[in-house]
KENU-201384 format. One record per residue (C-alpha): y negated, z, x negated. Coordinates in nm, 4 decimals, padded with zeros to 6 digits, always signed. Layout:
// KENU-201384
((Y,Z,X))
...
This chain:
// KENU-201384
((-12.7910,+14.5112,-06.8088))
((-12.4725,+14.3608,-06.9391))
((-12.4891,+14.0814,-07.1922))
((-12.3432,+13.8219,-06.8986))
((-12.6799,+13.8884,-06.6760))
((-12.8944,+13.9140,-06.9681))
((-12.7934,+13.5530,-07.0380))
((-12.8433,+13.4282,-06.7142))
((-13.1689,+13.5865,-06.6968))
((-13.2596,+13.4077,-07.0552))
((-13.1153,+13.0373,-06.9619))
((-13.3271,+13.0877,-06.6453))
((-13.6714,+13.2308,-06.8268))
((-13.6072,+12.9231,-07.1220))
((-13.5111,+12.6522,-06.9182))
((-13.8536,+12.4780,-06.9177))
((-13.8237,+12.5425,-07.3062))
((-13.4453,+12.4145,-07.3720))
((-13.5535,+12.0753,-07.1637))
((-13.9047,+12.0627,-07.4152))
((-13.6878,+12.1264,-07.7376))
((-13.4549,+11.8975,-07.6646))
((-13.7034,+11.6191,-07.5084))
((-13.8745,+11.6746,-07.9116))
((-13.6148,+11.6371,-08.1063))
((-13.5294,+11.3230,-07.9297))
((-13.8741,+11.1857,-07.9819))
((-13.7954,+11.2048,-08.3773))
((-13.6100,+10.9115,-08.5544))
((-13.3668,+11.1321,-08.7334))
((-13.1234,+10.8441,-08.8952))
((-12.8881,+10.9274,-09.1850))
((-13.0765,+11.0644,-09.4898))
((-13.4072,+11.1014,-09.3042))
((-13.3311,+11.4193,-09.1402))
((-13.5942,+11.5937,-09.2938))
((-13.8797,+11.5886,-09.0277))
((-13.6138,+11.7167,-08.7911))
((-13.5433,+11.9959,-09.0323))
((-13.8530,+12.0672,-09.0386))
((-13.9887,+12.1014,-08.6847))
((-13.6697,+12.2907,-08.6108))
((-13.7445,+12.5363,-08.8772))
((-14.0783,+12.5898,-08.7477))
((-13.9680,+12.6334,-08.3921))
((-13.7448,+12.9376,-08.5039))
((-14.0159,+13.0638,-08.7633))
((-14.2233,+13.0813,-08.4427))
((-13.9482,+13.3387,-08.2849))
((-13.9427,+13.6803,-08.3812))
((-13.6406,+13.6945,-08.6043))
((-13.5276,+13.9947,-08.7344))
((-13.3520,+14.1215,-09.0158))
((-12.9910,+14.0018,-08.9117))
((-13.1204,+13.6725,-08.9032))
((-13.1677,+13.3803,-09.1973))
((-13.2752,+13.0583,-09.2074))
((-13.1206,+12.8427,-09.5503))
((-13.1902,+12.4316,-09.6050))
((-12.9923,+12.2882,-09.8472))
((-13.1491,+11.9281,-09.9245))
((-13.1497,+11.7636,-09.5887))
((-12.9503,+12.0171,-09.4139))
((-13.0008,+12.4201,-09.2107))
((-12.8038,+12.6740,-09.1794))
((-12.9002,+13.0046,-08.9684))
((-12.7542,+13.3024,-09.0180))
((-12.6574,+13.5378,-08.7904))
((-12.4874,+13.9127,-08.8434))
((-12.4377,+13.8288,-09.2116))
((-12.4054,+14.0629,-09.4902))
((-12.2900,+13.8281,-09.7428))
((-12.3287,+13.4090,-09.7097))
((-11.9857,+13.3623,-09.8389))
((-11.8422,+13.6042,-09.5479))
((-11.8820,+13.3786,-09.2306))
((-11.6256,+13.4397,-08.9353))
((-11.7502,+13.1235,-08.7259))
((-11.9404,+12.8258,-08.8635))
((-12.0620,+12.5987,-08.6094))
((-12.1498,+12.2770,-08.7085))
((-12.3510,+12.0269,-08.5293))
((-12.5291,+11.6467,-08.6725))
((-12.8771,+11.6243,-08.6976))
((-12.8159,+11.2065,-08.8286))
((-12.8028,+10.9413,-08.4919))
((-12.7028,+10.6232,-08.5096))
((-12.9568,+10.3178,-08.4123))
((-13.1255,+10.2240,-08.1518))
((-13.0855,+09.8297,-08.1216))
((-13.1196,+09.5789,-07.8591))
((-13.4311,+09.7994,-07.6878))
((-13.4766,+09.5518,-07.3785))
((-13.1601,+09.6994,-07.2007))
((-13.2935,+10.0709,-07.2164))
((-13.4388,+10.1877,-06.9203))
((-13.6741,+10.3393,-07.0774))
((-13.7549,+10.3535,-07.4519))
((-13.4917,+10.5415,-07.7001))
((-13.7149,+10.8115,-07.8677))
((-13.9104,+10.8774,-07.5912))
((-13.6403,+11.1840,-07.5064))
((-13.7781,+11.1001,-07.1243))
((-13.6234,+11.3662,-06.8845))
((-13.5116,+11.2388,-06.5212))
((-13.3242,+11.3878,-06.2846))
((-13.1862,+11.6660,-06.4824))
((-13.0871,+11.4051,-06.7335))
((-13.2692,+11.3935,-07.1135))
((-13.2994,+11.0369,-07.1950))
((-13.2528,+10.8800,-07.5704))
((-13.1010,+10.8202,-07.8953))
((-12.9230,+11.1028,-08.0128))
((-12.9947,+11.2641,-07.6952))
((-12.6037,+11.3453,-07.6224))
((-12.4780,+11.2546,-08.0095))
((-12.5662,+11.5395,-08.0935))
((-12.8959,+11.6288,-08.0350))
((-12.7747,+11.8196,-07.6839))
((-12.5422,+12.0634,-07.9157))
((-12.8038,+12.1176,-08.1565))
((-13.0503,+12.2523,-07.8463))
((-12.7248,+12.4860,-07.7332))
((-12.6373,+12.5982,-08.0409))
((-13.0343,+12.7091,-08.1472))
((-13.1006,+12.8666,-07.7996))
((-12.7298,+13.0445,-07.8954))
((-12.9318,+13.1393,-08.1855))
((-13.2388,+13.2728,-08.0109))
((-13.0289,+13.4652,-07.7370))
((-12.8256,+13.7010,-07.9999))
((-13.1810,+13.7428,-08.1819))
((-13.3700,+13.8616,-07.9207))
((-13.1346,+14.1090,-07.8001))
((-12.9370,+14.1921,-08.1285))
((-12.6189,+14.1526,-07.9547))
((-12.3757,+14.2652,-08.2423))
((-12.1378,+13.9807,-08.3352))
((-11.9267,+13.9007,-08.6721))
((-12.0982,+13.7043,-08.9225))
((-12.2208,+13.3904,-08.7984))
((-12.3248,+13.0407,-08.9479))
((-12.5238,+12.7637,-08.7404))
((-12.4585,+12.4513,-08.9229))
((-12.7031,+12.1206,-08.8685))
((-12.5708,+11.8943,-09.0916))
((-12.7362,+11.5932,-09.2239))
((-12.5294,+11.1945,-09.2934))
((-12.2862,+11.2348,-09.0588))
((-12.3261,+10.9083,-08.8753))
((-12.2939,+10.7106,-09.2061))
((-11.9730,+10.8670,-09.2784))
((-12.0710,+10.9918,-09.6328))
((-12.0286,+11.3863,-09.5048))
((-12.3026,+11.4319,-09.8100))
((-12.4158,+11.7503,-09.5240))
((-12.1440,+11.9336,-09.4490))
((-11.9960,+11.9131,-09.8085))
((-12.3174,+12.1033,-09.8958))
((-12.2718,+12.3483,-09.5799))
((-11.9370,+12.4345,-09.7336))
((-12.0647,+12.4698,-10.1026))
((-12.3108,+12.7353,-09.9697))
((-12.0744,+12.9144,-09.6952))
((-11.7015,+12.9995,-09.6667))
((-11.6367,+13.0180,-09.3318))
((-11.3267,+13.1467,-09.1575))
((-11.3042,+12.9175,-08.8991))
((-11.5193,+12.6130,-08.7420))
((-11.6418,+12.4797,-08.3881))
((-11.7414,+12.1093,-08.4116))
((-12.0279,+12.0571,-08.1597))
((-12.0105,+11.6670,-08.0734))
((-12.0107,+11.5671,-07.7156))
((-11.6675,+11.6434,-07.5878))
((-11.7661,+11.6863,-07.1933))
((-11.7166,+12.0498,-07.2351))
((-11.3467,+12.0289,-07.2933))
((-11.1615,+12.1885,-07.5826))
((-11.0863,+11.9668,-07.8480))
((-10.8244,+12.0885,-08.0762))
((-10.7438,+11.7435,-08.3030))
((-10.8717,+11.3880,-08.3646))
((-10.8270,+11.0418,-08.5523))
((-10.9181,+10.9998,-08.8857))
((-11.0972,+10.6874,-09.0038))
((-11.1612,+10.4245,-09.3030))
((-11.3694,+10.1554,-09.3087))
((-11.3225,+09.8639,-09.5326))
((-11.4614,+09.5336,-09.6738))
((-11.2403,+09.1921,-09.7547))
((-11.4175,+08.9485,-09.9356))
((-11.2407,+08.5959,-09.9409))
((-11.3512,+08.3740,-10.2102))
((-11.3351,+08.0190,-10.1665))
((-11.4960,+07.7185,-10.3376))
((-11.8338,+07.5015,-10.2074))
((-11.8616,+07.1375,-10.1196))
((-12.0984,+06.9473,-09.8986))
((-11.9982,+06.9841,-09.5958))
((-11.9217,+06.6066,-09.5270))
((-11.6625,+06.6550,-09.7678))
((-11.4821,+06.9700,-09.6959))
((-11.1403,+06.8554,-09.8268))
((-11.3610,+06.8916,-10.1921))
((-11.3647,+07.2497,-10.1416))
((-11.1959,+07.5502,-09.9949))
((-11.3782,+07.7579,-09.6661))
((-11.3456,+08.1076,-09.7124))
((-11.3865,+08.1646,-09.3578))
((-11.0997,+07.9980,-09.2912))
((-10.9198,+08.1889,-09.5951))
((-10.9950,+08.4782,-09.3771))
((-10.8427,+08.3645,-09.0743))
((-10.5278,+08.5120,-09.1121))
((-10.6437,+08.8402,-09.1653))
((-10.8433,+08.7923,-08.8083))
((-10.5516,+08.6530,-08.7040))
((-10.3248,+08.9497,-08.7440))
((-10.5559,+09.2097,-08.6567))
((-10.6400,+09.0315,-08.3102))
((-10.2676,+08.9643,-08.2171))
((-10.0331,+09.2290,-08.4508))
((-09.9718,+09.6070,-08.4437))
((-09.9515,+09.7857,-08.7427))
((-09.5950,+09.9867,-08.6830))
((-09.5315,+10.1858,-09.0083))
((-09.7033,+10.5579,-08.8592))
((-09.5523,+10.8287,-08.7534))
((-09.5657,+10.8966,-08.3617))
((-09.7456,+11.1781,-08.3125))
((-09.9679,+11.3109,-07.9992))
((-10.2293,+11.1141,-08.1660))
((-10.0823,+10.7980,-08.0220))
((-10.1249,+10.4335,-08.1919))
((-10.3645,+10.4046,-08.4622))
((-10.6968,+10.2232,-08.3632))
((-10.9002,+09.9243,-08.5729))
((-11.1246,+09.6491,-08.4914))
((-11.3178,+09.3863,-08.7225))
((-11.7436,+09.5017,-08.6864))
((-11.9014,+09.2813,-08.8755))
((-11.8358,+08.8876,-09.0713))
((-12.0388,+08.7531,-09.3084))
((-12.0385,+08.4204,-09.5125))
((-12.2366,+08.3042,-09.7778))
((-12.3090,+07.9355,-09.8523))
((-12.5845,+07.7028,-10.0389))
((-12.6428,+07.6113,-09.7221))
((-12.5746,+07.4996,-09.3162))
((-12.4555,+07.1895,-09.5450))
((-12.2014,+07.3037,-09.7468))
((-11.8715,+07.4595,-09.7390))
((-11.9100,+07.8727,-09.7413))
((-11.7837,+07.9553,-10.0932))
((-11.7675,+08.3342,-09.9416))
((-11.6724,+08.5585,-09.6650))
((-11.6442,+08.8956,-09.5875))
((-11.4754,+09.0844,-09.3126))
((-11.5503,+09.4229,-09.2422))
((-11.2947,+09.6509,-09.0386))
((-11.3215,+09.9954,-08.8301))
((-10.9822,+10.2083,-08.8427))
((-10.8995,+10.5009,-08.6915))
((-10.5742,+10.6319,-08.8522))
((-10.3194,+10.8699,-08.7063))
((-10.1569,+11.1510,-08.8041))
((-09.9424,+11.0589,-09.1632))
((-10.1780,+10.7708,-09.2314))
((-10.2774,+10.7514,-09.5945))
((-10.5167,+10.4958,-09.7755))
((-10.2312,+10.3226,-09.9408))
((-10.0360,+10.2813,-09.5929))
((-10.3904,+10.1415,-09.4721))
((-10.4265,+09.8537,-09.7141))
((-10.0353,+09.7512,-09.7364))
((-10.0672,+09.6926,-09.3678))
((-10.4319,+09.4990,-09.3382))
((-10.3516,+09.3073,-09.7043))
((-09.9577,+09.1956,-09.6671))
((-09.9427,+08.8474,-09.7404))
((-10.3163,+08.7930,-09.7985))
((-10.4350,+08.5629,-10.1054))
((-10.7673,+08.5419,-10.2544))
((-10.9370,+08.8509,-10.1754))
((-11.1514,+09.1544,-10.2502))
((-11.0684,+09.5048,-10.1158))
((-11.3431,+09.6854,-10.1167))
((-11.3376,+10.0427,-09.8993))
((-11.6940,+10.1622,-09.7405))
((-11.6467,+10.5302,-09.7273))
((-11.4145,+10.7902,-09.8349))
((-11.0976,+10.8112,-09.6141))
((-11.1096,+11.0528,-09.3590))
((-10.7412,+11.2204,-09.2173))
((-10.6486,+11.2814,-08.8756))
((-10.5553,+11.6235,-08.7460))
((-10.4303,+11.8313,-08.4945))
((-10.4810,+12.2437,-08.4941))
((-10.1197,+12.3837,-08.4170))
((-10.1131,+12.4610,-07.9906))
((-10.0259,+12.8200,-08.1153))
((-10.2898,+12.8678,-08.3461))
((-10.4791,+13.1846,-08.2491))
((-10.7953,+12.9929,-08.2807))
((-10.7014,+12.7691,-07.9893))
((-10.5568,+13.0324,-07.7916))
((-10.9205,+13.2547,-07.8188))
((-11.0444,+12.9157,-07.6781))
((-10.8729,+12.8896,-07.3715))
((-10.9742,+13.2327,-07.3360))
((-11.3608,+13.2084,-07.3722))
((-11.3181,+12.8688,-07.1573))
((-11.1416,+13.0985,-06.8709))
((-11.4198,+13.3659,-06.9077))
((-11.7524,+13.1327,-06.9548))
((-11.5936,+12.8803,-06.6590))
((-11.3855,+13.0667,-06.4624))
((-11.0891,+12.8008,-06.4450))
((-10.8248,+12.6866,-06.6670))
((-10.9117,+12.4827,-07.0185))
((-10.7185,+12.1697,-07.0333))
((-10.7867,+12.1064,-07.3821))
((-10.8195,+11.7377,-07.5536))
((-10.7426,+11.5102,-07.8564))
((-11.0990,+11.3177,-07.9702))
((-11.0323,+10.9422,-08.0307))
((-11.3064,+10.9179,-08.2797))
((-11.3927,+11.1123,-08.6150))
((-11.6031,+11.4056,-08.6505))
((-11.6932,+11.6248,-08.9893))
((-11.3411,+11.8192,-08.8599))
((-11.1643,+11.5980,-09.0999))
((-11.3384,+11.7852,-09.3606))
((-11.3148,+12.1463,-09.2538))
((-11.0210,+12.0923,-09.1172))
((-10.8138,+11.8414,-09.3125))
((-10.9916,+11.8577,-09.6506))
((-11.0975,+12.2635,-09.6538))
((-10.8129,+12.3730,-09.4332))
((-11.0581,+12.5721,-09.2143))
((-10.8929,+12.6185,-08.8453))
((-11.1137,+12.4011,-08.6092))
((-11.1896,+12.3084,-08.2928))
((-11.4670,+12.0976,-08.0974))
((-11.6860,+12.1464,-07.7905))
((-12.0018,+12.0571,-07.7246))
((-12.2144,+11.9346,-07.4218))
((-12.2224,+11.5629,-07.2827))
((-12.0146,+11.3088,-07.2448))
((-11.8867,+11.1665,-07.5509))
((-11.8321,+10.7909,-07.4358))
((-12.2074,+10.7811,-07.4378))
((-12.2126,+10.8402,-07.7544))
((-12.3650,+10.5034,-07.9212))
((-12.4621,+10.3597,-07.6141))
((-12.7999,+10.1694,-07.4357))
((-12.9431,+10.4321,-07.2632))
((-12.7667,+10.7055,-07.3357))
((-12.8265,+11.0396,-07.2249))
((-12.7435,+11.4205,-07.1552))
((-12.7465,+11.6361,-06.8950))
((-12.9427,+11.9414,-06.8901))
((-12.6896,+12.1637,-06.7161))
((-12.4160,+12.0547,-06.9594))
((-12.6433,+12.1865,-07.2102))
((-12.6610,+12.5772,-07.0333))
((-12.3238,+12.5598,-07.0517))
((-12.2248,+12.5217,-07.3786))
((-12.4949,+12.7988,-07.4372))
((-12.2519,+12.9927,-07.2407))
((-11.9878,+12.9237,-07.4347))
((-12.1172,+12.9419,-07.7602))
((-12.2833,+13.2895,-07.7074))
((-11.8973,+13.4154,-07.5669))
((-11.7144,+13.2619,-07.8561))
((-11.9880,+13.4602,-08.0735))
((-11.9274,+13.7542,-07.9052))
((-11.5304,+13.7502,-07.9159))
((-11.4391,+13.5549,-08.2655))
């Protein structure tokens, strides 16, 4: 039986068991840096397989790696790399039904994490089980599940990359099984405006620091920030998340305020080119950023990498890959940007559920990025 119909005949025989591991996973709260119970019952699930020798399971703090074909941890051809960290679940009431309940309807796996990126972790173990059980012979493979992805730290997949060298890396967020060869990089950052208290029957005593802020909203409401490079990465992206004020009380004038901002830079963007644009002609403030500053990228279309892709697409799908730039940031800005590792993503689901009320995955999205995984595995 060739390895094609062998995997057909596993997706079939597993199917009730890719919908249960999945539907688990989703039941556990796996925020950033409390991954470990998810480690954990994902460890025992594969301790429950049969592994054999060409197969080894490695955490590192809040994070596993499998191995696959390895004779040396170093001497990875393919890392893929998927988040084990979700986001919150807020605002409850608007779910249809609740968030870590991993409910499955209609071919659909309901919950938090359920399509970011819970669906490419269940494709990329059941990857994982397929090559064990039939030792199909493949070039040293790494299955990343990272940990802190969500909270932008990349604490997990600087520790995947302390532990393995890989030679090149498939992202596995949600791209709605499209080829992703390049994405936006992104900084988030804190202004703090300090101003001066007063009662507030008096405010010509002191000086609002909301309203020292105002220009800053101001600019980033009705401005574009011009000084990038054009690139296929089009305009740079950024939005204010979050204000905050602090006063003695409803009362008084707020002696404080702080403005938080999301931006996703472009290709050429640095940190410097950042804050000259969001500061210029600002007074009275604290810069303060949240995170380390992650670059955008784009693999060359020529890169041999990409061109396997299309490839594997053609053969797994059986028509043409179109592939596609992400809009939002993934842990590619450190293999590829920071490490210089040639990446790409793909994963199942569709990505602008990521983050959302009731989000959710569908179960045949998840087969097929089983598909492709196991081809790429086979051809790398």
């Amino acid at each position: 039986m060739d390895i094609e119909k062998k995997l057909n005949k596993f997706l079939k025989t597993n199917l009730q068991k890719i919908i249960y591991f999945l539907s688990a996973i989703v039941k556990i709260k796996s925020y950033s840096n409390c991954e470990k119970e998810l480690v954990k019952f994902i460890t025992n699930y594969i301790n429950h397989q049969k592994l054999t020798k060409n197969s080894k399971i490695k955490i590192i703090k809040n994070n596993l790696i499998l191995l696959y074909a390895f004779s040396n941890h170093q001497d990875i051809k393919l890392l893929y790399d998927a988040h084990l960290d979700t986001v919150p679940a807020e605002h409850t009431e608007k779910w249809l039904v609740p968030p870590f309940s991993g409910k499955f309807l209609s071919g659909k796996i309901y919950g938090r994490g359920s399509c970011d990126d819970k669906g490419s972790i269940t494709s990329l173990i059941f990857c994982f089980l397929f090559l064990n059980k039939f030792q199909i012979k493949t070039p040293p493979l790494a299955f990343s599940f990272s940990s802190n992805e969500e909270d932008s730290s990349a604490k997990g997949i600087e520790e995947i990359l302390k532990y393995t060298k890989p030679r090149y890396c498939i992202i596995c967020e949600p791209s709605d099984l499209k080829i992703v060869y390049g994405h936006k990089g992104k900084w988030s950052v804190k202004l703090t405006f300090l101003g001066k208290t007063s009662h507030s029957s008096l405010p010509h005593l002191g000086k609002n620091a909301i309203y020292l802020g105002y220009p800053l909203i101001k600019k980033l409401i009705e401005t574009k920030n011009k000084n990038f490079k054009p690139s296929i990465l089009g305009e740079p992206v950024y939005t204010i998340t979050y204000i905050e004020s602090k006063t003695n009380s409803l009362n008084s004038i707020p002696y404080e305020c702080s403005i938080y901002i999301d931006y996703r830079s472009v290709l050429g963007e640095t940190e410097n080119s950042i804050k000259n644009y969001i500061v210029k002609n600002l007074k009275n403030f604290k810069f303060q950023p949240l995170h380390r500053f992650f670059k955008a990228w784009v693999l060359d279309e020529n890169h041999n990498l990409l061109k396997l892709a299309k490839e594997i697409y053609q053969l797994s799908f059986k028509k043409e890959a179109k592939p596609i730039l992400w809009q939002f940031c993934t842990n590619g800005s450190i293999t590829m940007a920071n490490y210089n590792i040639p990446t790409i993503g793909f994963g199942p689901g569709n990505p602008f559920l990521a983050h959302q009320d009731n989000e959710h995955i569908n179960i045949k999205d998840v087969l097929e990025a089983i598909k492709f995984y196991v081809n790429f595995s086979l051809y790398i």
